[in-house]
C-alpha positions as CSV (number, residue, x, y, z in Angstrom):
1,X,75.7,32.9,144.1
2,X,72.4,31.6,145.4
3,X,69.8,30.5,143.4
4,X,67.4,32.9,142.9
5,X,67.5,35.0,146.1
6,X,67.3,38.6,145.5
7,X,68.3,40.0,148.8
8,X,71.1,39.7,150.4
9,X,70.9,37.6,153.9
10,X,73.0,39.9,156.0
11,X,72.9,43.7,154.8
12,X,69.4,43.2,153.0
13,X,70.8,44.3,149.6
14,X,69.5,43.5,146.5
15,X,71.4,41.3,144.0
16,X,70.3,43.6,140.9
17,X,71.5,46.9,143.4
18,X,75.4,45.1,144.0
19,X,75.3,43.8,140.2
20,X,74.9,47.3,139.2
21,X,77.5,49.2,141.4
22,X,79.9,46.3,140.1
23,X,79.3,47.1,136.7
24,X,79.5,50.6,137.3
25,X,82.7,50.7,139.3
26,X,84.2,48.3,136.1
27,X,83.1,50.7,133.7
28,X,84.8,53.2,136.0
29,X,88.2,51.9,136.3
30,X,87.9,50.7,132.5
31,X,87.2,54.2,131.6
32,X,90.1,55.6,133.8
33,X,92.3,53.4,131.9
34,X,91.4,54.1,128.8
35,X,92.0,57.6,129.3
36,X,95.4,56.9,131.0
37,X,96.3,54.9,127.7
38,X,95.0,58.2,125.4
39,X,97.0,60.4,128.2
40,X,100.5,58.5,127.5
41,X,99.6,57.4,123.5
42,X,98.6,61.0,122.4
43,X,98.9,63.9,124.6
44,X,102.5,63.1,125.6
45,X,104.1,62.4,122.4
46,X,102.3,65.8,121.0
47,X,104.6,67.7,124.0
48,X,107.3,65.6,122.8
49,X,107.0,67.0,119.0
50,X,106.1,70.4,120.1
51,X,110.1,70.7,120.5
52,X,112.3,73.4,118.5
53,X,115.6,72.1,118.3
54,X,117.2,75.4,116.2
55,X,115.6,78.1,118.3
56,X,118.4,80.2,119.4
57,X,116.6,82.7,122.1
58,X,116.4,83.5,125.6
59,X,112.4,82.7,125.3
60,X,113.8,79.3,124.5
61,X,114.5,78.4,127.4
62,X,110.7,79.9,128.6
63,X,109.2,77.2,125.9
64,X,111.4,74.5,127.1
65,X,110.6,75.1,130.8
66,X,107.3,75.6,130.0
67,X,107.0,72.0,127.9
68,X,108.8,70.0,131.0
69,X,105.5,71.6,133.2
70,X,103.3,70.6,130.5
71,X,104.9,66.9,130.3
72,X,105.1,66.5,134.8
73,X,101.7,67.7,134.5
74,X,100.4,65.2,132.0
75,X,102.4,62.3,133.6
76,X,100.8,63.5,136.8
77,X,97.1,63.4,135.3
78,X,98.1,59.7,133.5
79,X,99.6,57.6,136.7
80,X,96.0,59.4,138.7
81,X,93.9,58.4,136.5
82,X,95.8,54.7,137.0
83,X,95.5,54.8,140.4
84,X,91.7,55.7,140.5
85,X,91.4,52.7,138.5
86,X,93.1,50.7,141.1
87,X,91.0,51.6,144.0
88,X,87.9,50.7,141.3
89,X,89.4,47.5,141.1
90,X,89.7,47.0,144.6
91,X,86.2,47.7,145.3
92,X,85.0,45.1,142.6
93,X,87.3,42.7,144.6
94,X,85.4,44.1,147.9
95,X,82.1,43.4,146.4
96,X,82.1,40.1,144.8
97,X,83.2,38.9,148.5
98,X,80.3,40.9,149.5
99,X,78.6,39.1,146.9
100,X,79.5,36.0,148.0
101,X,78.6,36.4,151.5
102,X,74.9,38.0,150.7
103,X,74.0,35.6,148.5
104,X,75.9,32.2,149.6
């Protein structure tokens, strides 16, 4: 980056503006992750516990079903948040060339 210069020479952006929406979109796809981690470290396991292996019942198999959603559903929710993450990521990549092309 340049010395100094605050504005960027083709767009007109200011350095502190880009700096921020980096650090924002980090903190972002950080965040994301994070809860992705919780998602599979916490939530899913609890699912897994909630099981009843001698429960001998028609509404058995109601529970069961209804745990399988529960897990999909979680799974679901986990690899999204991931792949939000990703695109944050993407976009950091996006602006530090933008970054290096504003302020050379």
């Amino acid at each position: 980056m340049g010395d100094g210069q605050v504005t960027g020479l083709i767009t007109g952006i200011e350095r502190e503006t880009l700096d921020q929406v980096r650090q924002d979109c980090t903190a972002a796809g950080d965040a994301l992750r994070n809860a992705a981690d919780r998602v599979e470290s916490q939530l899913l396991p609890l699912v897994d516990d909630a099981a009843i292996t001698d429960w001998v019942s028609s509404g058995r198999l109601t529970y069961d079903l209804s745990r399988a959603a529960v897990t999909t559903a979680l799974g679901i929710v986990r690899d999204g948040f991931r792949g939000v993450a990703a695109h944050y990521d993407d976009a950091i990549w996006l602006i530090d060339q933008q970054s290096k092309v504003e302020f050379p």
